[in-house]
C-alpha positions in Angstrom: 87.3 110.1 96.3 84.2 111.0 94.4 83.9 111.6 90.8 81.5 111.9 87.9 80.9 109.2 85.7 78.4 108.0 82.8 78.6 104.3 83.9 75.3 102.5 83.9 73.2 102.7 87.1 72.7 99.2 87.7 74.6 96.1 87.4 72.9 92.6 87.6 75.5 90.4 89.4 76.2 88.4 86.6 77.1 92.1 84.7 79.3 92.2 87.4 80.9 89.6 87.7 81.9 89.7 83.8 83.7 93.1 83.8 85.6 92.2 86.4 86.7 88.8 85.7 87.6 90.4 82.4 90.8 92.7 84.6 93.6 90.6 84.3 94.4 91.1 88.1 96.8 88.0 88.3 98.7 88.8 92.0 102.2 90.0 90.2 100.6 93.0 88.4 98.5 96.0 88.8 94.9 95.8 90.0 94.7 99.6 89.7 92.1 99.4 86.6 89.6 97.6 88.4 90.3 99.5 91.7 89.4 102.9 89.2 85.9 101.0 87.7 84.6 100.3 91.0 85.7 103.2 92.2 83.9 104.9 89.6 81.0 102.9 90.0 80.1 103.6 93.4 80.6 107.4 92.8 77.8 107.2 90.4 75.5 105.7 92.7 77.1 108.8 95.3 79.5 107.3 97.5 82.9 108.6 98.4 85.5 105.8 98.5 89.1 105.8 99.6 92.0 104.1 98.1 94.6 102.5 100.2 98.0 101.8 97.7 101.0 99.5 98.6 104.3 100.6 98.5 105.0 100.6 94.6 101.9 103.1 94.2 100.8 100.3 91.8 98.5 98.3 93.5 95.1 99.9 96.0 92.7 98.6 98.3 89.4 100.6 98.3 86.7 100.6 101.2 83.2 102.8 101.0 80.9 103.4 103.8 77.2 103.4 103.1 74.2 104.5 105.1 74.6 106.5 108.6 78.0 107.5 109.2 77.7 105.5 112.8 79.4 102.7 114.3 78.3 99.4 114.2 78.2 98.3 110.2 78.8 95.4 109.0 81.6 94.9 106.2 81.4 92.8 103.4 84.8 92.1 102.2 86.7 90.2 98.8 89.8 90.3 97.4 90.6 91.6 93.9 93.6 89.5 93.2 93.6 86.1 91.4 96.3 83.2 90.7 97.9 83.0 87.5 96.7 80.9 84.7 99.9 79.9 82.9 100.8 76.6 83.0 97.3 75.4 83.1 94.6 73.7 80.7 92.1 76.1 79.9 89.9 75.4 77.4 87.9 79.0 77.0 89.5 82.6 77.7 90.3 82.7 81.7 89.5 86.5 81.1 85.9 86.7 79.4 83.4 85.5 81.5 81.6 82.6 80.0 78.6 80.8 80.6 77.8 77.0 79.8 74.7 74.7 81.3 74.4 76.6 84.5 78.3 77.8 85.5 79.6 80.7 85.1 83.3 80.4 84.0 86.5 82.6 84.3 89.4 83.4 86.2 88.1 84.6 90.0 84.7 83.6 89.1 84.7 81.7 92.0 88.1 82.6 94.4 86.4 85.4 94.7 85.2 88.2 92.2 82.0 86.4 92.7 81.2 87.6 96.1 83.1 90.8 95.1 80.1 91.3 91.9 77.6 90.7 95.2 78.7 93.5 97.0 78.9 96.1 94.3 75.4 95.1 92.3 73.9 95.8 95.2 75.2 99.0 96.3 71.8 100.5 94.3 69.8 98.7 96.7 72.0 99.4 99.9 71.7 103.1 98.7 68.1 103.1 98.6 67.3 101.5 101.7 66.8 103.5 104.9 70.0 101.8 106.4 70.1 101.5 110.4 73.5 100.8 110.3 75.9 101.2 107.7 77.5 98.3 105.1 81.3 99.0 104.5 82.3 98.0 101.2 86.2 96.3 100.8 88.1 95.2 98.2 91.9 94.0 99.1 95.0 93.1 97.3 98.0 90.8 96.7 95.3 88.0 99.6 96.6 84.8 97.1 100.2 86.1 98.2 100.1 86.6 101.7 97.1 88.3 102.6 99.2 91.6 102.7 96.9 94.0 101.5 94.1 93.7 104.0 95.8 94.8 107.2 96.9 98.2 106.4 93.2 98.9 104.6 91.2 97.5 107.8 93.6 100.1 110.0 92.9 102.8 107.1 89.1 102.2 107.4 89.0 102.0 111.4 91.0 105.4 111.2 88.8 107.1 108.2 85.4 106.6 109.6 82.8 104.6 111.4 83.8 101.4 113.5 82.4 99.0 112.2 81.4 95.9 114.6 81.3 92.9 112.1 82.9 91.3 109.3 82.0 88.9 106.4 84.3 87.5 103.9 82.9 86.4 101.2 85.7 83.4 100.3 83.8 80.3 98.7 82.2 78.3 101.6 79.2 77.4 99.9 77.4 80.3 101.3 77.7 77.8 104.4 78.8 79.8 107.9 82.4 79.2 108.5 83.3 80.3 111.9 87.3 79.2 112.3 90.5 78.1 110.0 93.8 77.2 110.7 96.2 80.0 110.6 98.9 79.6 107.7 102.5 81.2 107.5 105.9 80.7 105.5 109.3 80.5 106.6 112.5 81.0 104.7 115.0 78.6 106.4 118.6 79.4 104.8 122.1 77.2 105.5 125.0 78.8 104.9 127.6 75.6 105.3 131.4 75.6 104.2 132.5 74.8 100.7 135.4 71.6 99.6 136.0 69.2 97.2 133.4 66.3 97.9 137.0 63.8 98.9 137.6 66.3 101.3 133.9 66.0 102.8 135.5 66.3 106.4 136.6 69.8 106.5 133.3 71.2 104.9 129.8 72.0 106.2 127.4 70.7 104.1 124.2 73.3 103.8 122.2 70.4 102.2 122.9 67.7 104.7 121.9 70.5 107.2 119.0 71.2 105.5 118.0 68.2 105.1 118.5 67.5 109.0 115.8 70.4 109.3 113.1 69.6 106.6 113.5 66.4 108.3 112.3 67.1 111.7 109.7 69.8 110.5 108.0 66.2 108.5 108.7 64.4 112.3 107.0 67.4 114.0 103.5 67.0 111.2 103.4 62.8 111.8 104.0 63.4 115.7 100.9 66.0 115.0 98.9 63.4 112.9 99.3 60.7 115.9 98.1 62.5 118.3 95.2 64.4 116.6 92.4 65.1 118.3 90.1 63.4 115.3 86.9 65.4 117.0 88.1 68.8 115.6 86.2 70.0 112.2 89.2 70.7 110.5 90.5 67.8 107.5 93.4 67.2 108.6 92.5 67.9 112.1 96.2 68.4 112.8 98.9 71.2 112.6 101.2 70.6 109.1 104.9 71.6 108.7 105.0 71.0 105.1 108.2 72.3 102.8 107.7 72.5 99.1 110.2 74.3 97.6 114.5 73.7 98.3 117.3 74.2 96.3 120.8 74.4 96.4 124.3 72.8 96.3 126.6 73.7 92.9 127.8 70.1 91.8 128.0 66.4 93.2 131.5 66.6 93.9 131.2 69.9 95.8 130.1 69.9 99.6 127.5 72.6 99.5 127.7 76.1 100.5 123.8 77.1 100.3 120.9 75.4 100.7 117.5 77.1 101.3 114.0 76.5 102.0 110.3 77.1 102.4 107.8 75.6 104.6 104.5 75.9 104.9 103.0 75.7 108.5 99.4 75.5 108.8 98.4 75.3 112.4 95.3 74.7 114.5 93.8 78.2 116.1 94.9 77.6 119.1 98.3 77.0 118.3 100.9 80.4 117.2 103.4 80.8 114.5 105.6 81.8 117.2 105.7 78.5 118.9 106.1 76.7 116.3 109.3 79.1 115.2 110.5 78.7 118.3 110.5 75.2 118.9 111.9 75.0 115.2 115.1 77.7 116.4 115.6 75.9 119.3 116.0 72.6 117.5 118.2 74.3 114.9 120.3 75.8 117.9 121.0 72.4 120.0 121.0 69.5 117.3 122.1 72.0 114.0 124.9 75.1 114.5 127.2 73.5 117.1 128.2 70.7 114.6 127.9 73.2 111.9 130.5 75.8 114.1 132.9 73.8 115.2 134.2 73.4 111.7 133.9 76.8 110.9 132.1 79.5 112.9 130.9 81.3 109.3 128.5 78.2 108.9 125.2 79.7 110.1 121.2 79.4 110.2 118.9 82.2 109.2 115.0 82.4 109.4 112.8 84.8 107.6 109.1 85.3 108.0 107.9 85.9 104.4 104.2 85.4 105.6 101.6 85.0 108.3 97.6 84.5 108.1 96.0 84.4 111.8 93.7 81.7 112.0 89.9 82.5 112.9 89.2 81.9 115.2 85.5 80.8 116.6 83.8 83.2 118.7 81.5 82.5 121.8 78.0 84.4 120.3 80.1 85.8 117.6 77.9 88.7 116.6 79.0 88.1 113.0 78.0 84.2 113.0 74.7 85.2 114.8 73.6 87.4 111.6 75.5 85.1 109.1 73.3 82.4 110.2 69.7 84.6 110.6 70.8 85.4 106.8 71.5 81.9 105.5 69.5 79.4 107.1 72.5 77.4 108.3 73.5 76.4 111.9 76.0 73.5 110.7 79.6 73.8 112.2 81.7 74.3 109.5 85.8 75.6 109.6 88.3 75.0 107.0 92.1 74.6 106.5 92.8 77.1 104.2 93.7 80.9 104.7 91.5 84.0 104.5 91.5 88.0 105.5 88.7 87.1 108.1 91.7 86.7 110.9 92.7 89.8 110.0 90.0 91.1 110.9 89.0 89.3 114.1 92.6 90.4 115.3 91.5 94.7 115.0 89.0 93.8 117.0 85.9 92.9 114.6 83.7 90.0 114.4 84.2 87.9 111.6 83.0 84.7 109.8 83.8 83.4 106.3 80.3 83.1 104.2 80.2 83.3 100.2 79.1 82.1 96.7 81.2 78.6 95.1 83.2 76.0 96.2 86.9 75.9 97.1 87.4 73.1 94.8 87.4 75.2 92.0 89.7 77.5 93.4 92.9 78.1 91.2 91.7 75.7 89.0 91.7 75.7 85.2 88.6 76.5 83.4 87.2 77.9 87.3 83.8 78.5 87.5 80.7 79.3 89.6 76.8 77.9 89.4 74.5 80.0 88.2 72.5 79.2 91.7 75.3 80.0 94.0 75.7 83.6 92.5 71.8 83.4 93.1 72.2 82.5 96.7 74.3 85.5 97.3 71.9 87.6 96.0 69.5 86.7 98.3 72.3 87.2 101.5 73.2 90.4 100.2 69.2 91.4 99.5 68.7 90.1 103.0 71.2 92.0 105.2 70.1 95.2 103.0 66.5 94.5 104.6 67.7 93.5 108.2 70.4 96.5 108.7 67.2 98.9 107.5 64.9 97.2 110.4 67.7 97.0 113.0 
């Protein structure tokens, strides 16, 4: 989509960064506005973007293709969502970009409108260069819930247009090259037990004894996983973890429960699947859970839902994205990291991907977030830098 607009020309990246830490695009809402500014923004430097909505119509991703409409670009990629801020201590307007003795404060500053400001400031540059090889623009949605908004926009952009070969997302590493992370998913574990009067505990099914029976090995499975860990492996904890935060259920104390349900958290190791792990978990469910369960009453049951899964990155032998990553930054350190990204998501449709961009994941989520003056600065150069290698390529 192209249109007209009288929006300034240039941007610095600190410009940027402050319109769009000032949308409110907290996950559970719309992130249509900013969608529409940049949007609007690259159409006045010329370039034809495509929106790629959710089901609601409320929320888009948006990817852009500049230079030669060939295969082989590279995309730089963010995500436009951020976490809440209620319930936290902040001590200046999460929504007004502020800057104090070299940081940059705000909510996403950081986690990660930051690298998101890098890519669009320098789309003037990008247009002016004689471009070898195209950059593809890409801003996601709803990433700090799931990561669901990246998939169907890679598939939209591999459908629309050039293919392009490699990926960089720009979560905060430090501008250091990460080249693997664990992969990360959620399952919804419900008990449905038999309800009776706690004196009459024998005729009943209890969904949070049951429950518990499962949260309990899931723990087992993570110290079994701790014990043996292979302490060589860059990851901290170098381990797979089953973790569950979140349970509820049961009525009263004197009532044998009738639902119980959970979450857990599994964050394994790259070479490790989701759908071992959920099978190993159903099979332990199906042996050592249900047959006591049924033969009190055959209603008592065990469900599992996938609400989420994140593919791990994982490294690549001559990774044609950490090869250029690393000819742009100077850095040949090994670096991976437990958390979740969209770079996974990529490397799974085919592209090569890495994880390289602007602050530090401790100040992810966090009240008052911010970013250093010099790390925005550092991705200035990166982005400056791939501008002047994809024109000599």
């Amino acid at each position: 989509m192209t249109r007209k607009t009288d929006m300034p020309e240039t941007l610095t990246a600190r410009d940027m960064l402050a319109r769009l830490v000032a949308f409110p695009t907290v996950s559970s809402v719309s992130n249509l506005d900013l969608i529409s500014f940049a949007e609007d923004y690259l159409a006045g430097h010329g370039i034809a973007s495509t929106r790629v909505y959710d089901d609601t119509g409320t929320k888009a991703a948006l990817h852009a293709c500049i230079g030669p409409r060939i295969d082989g670009g590279v995309v730089l990629s963010a995500h436009t969502d951020v976490v809440p801020v209620e319930g936290q201590d902040w001590s200046r307007d999460p929504f007004t970009l502020h800057e104090e003795n070299g940081r940059l404060y705000g909510r996403g500053t950081c986690d990660m409108k930051g690298f998101a400001a890098l890519m669009l400031a320098g789309v003037p540059g990008m247009v002016k260069a004689d471009l070898k090889r195209p950059i593809h623009l890409a801003l996601s949605y709803d990433e700090e819930v799931g990561c669901l908004g990246a998939p169907p926009m890679i598939d939209n952009m591999l459908g629309d247009g050039p293919r392009p070969s490699t990926a960089i997302i720009g979560e905060p590493s430090m501008m250091k090259v990460i080249t693997g992370h664990k992969g990360t998913s959620l399952l919804k574990v419900t008990v449905r037990g038999h309800s009776v009067h706690s004196s009459q505990w024998d005729r009943g099914v209890s969904a949070v004894a049951n429950a518990a029976r499962i949260v309990a090995w899931l723990d087992d499975r993570t110290r079994e996983n701790r014990d043996s860990a292979d302490r060589s492996l860059p990851f901290d904890p170098p381990f797979t973890t089953l973790h569950c935060g979140m349970i509820k259920g049961g009525t009263a104390a004197n009532i044998v429960s009738k639902h119980c349900e959970f979450v857990t958290d599994i964050r394994s190791l790259p070479d490790e699947t989701i759908d071992m792990w959920q099978e190993r978990l159903e099979r332990y469910i199906g042996e050592h859970i249900l047959p006591e369960m049924k033969r009190v009453t055959p209603e008592a049951d065990v469900t599992i839902e996938r609400l989420a899964h994140v593919p791990p990155l994982r490294p690549e032998d001559d990774g044609a994205a950490e090869t250029l990553a690393r000819r742009l930054t100077g850095d040949n350190g090994e670096h991976m990291v437990v958390y979740g990204t969209e770079a996974g998501q990529f490397q799974e449709r085919g592209l090569s991907a890495i994880v390289c961009g602007p602050g530090s994941i401790d100040q992810a989520h966090q009240p008052d977030e911010y970013i250093d003056v010099t790390q925005l600065q550092a991705g200035e150069a990166f982005v400056s830098r791939l501008i002047a290698t994809l024109g000599n390529d």
